[in-house]
N, C-alpha and C positions, 0 to 999 in steps of 0.2 A: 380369534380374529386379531388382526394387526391392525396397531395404533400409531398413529403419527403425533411427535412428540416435537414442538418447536422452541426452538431457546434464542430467549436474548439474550443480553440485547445484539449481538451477531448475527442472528437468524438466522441459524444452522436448524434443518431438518431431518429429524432420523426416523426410523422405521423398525418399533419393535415388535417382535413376533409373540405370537400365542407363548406365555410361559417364559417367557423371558425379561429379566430387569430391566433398566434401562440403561443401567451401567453395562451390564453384557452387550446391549448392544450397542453402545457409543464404543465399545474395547473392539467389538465385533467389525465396526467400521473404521476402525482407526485415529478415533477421536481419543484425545488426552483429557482424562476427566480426572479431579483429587479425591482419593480414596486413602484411608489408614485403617482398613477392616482387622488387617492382617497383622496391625500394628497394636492393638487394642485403643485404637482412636475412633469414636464412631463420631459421628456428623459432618467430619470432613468433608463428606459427598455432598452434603445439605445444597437444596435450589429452593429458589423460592416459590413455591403455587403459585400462580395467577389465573388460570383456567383450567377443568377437565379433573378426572377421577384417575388420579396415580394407583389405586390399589390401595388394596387394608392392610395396616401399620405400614404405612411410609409416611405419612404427616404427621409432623410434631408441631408443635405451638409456637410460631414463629414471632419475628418483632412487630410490633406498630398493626397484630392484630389479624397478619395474613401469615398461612401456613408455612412452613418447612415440608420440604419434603426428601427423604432418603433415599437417591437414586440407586442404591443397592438394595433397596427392599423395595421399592417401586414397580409392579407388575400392573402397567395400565388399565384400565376397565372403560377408557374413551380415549379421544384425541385429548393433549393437552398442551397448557402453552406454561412452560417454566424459564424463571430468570437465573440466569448461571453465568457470571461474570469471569471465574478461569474456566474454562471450557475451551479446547485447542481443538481444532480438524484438523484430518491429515495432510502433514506437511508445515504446517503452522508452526512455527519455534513460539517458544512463550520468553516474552522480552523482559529482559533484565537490565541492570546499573552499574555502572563499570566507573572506573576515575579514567578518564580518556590520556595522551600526553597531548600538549598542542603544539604537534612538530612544524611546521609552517604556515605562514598566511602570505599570501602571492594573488596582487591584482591580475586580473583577466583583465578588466576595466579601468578607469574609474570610479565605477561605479558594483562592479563584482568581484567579487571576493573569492579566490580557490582556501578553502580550509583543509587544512588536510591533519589527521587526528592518527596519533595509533595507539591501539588496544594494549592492556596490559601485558609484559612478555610473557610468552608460553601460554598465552588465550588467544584464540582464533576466532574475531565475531560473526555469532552466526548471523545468518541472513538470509535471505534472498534476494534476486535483483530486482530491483522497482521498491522495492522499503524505506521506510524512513526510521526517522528518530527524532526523541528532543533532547535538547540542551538544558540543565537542571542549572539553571544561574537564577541563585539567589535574589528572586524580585522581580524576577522577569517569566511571565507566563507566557506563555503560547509558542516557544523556540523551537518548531518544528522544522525541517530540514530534508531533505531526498538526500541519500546514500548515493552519490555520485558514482561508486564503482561496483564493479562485481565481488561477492565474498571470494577468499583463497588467499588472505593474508591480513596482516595487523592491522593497517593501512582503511583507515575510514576516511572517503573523501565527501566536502559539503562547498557546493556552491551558494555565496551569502549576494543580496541586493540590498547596497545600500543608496537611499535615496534620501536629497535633504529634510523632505516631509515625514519622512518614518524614522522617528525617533526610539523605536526601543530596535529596529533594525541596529542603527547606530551604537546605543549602548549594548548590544550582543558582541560588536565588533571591537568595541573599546574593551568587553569583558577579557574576550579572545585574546586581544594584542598587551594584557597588561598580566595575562596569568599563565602558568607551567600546564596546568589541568584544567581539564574541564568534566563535571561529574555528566556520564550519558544513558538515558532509558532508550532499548533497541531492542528488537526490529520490530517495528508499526505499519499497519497497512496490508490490504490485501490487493491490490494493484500490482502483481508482481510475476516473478515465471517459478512459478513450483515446479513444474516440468514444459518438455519441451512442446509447444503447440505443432498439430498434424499437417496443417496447413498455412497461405501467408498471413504474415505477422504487420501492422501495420503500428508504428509509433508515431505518436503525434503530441507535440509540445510548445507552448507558447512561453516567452521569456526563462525563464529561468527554471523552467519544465524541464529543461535542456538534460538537468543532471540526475532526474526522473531515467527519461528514457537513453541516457549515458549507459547507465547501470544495469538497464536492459541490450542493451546494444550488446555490452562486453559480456553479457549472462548467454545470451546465443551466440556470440563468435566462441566462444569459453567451450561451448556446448558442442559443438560444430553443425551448429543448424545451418540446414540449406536451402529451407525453403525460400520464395522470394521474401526480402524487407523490405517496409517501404515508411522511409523519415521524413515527417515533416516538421518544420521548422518553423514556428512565426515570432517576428519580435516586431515593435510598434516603431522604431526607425533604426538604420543599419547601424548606427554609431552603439545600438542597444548588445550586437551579436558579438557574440565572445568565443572561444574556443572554434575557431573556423576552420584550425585545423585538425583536430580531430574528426567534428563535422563531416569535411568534406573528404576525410582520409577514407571513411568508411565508404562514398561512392566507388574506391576502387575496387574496393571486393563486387566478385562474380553476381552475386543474390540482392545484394544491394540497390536502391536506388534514395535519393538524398532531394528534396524540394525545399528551396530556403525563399520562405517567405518577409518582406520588409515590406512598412508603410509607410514611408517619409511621404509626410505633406499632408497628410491626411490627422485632421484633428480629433474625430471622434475614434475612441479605441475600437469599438464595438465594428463600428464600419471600418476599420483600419485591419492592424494583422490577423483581429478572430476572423471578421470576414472573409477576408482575403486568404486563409488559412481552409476552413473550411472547403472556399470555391473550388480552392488547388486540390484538394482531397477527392469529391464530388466526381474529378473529372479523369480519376485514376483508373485504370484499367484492370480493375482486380474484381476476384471472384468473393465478393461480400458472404456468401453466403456459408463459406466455409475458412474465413478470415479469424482473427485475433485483434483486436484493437485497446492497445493501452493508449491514456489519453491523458498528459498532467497540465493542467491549467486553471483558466477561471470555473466557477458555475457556468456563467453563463456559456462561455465560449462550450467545455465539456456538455453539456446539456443540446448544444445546438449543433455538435459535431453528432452525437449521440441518433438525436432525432431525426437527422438527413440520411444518416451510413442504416438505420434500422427500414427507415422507407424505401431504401436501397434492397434492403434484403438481410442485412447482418440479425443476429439471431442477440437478442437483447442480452441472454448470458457472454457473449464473447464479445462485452463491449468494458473494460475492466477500467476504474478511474477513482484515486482515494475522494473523488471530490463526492460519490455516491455515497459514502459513508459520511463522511466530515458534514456534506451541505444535501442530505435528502432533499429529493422537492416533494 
């Protein structure tokens, strides 16, 4: 009998067969799992227990009390739920640290930042488009960032928001403009195009989302997808919108379509660009039910684009947004 075998903290599910490990069959589906059997290193494979009957001799006595278990000797005897923190699905790159150079820094705004970063010579960062990264500056947590371009060359680009009220904003850009390198962990995020979706593609980004779905944009023109696209664009007033021509360079293309939303004069956000973002989405002419929707923005905004395009018909798998990860509700 087959057993369904769920890992966090990702929550990938697999399906192993009568007689079969569990490493066989994460190899069997394409999943990247560490293993040194062959090396004479055993526990490499080691996950943690936390529900269900792995099989006799795959648990070892693990920390603080809860089991190890060795997914190369592992032959399930129930469903079970194990934690396995490197564990890759396919297509997944596993992110790595690089010393970046910091080749320029050029206002969009005054208030936005183009960064533009390249990779070590003779390293080509991997990625996908729609991924991100952080910036490893010394004292400064949370330096998260969208991958503004498409991978195919050294070339990391990051749009930055600096605002007077965001001070470690601020000190990221002071770090940038005063240093040669910058050290960077990449690529993050499953919001992104692995392959090419069968049907339309819908992108939708509020403020500085922009360089989210940038990266998607260049990922399918890169690709030469043809199905239709459809961008939306919200910022909280026009003086907010940056890179307009790029933007609106892409309504020329054939499959394209481009909806730039702004809310001058309107004081509450929520009622301003998310709303009015949404509305314009709502009333689009697209077939939901066999769509693709990447989504970079707030909680709240992504949560409420979410719940109107599913009542619409969109199938909750093909609604893809790092905020689902980052901010579960």
């Amino acid at each position: 009998m087959s057993h369904q075998i769920h890992f966090l903290p990702r929550g990938y599910t697999v399906t192993v067969h009568p007689g079969e490990t569990v490493l066989e069959a994460l190899h069997r589906l394409g999943y990247t799992a560490p293993y040194a059997c062959r090396n004479g290193n055993c526990h490499v494979c080691a996950a943690r227990g936390l529900k269900g009957h792995p099989g006799t001799g795959a648990r070892l006595e693990g920390a603080n009390g809860s089991p190890d278990v060795l997914i190369c000797k592992a032959r399930p005897e129930s469903d079970c739920e194990l934690e396995m923190t490197n564990l890759y699905a396919p297509n997944e790159i596993p992110a790595t640290e690089f010393a970046a150079q910091i080749a320029r820094i050029t206002p969009f705004t005054p208030e936005v930042f183009k960064i533009e970063l390249l990779a070590p010579a003779g390293r080509l960062p991997a990625f996908h488009p729609g991924q991100y990264l952080q910036l490893l500056i010394p004292g400064l947590d949370g330096a998260f960032f969208s991958i503004a371009n498409a991978p195919g060359g050294r070339e990391i680009e990051l749009h930055i928001l600096v605002l007077p009220e965001q001070s470690s904003a601020k000190e990221i850009l002071d770090y940038l403009q005063t240093h040669a390198t910058v050290k960077v962990r990449m690529p993050m995020g499953r919001c992104c195009l692995t392959q090419l979706p069968e049907g339309p593609v819908v992108l939708l980004a509020a403020g500085t989302g922009f360089a989210q779905i940038k990266s998607l944009m260049e990922g399918l023109v890169a690709q030469g997808f043809s199905q239709p696209v459809t961008a939306v664009w919200g910022v909280r007033r026009a003086r907010e919108r940056y890179a307009t021509d790029i933007f609106n360079a892409w309504s020329q293309r054939a499959n394209v379509r481009c909806l730039s939303i702004d809310a001058d004069n309107l004081d509450n956000e929520w009622n301003g660009h998310h709303g009015e973002l949404i509305r314009a989405l709502r009333d689009e002419p697209i077939d939901w039910s066999k769509a693709q929707v990447f989504a970079s923005g707030s909680p709240a905004m992504v949560y409420s684009a979410m719940d109107m395009l599913v009542d619409k018909g969109l199938p909750t798998a093909s609604f893809h947004s790092d905020v689902l990860e980052y901010a579960p509700r």
